[in-house]
N, C-alpha and C positions, 0 to 999 in steps of 0.2 A: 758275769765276768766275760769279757771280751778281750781280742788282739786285735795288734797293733797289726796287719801287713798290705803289701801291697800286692794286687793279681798276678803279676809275675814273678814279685821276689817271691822267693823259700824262705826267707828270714824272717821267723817271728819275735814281736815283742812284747810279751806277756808280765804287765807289771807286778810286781810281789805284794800283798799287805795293805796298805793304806796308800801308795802310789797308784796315779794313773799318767796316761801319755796325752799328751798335748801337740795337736800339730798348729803351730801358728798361724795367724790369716796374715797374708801378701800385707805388706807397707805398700803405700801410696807410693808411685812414682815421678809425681808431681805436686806442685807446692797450690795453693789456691790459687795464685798471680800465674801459675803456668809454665814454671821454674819446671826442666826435668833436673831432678836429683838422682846422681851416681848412686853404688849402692854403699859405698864408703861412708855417703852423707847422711843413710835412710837412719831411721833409729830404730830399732827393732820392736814390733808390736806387742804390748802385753797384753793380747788379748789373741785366742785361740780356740778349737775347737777339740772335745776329747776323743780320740779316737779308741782310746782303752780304758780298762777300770778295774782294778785289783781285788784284791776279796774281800779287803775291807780291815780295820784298824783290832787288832787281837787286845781286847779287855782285861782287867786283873782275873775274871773266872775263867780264863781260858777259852770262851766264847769269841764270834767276829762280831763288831758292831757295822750293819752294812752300807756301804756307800751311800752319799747323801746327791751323787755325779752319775750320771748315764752317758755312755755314748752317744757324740751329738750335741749335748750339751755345748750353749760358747758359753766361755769363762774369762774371767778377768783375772791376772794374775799377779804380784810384784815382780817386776823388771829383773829382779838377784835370780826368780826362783826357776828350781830344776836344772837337770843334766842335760845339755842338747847332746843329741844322738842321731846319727844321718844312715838312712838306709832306701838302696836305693837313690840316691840323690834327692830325699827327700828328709828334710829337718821336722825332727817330733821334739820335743821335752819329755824328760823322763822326771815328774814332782810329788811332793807328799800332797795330798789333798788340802792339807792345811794349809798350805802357798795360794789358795785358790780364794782371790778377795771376793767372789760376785760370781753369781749364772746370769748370765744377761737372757731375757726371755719375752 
């Protein structure tokens, strides 16, 4: 189980359950022909890297069943999925692991 922070913030982000945090990878700021695109125009990456990982999905026996996700991990995700959450002026997702289509590896 890991957090979410950053070296100088104090604010940690410690996912509950079957959530982990997701920080997005940078959109392209150019098109292949060499277009720069605003960031108005960018469309947001589903695809990320995890920086947290909760304890894991609590079973009908009251056991945890444990993450299938490590920090580190990139992930590919549905576009809908997770809470964004900025700390530090830096954007993480806060999602169920289930929203988690692919580990790219």
């Amino acid at each position: 189980m890991a957090t979410a922070t950053k070296k100088q913030s104090k604010i940690r982000l410690q996912p509950m359950g079957e959530r982990i945090v997701v920080k997005r990878v940078e959109s392209e700021e150019t098109t292949a022909g060499g277009i720069v695109l605003p960031d108005s125009a960018r469309e947001k990456p589903a695809r990320g890297t995890v920086v947290a990982v909760g304890s894991g999905r609590l079973l009908d026996d009251g056991s945890r069943a444990e993450s299938q996700l490590s920090n580190g991990d990139v992930v590919l995700f549905s576009s809908y999925a997770g809470e964004q959450v900025e700390i530090d002026d830096v954007e993480y997702l806060l999602m169920r692991e289930d929203d988690v289509l692919a580990v790219i590896g």
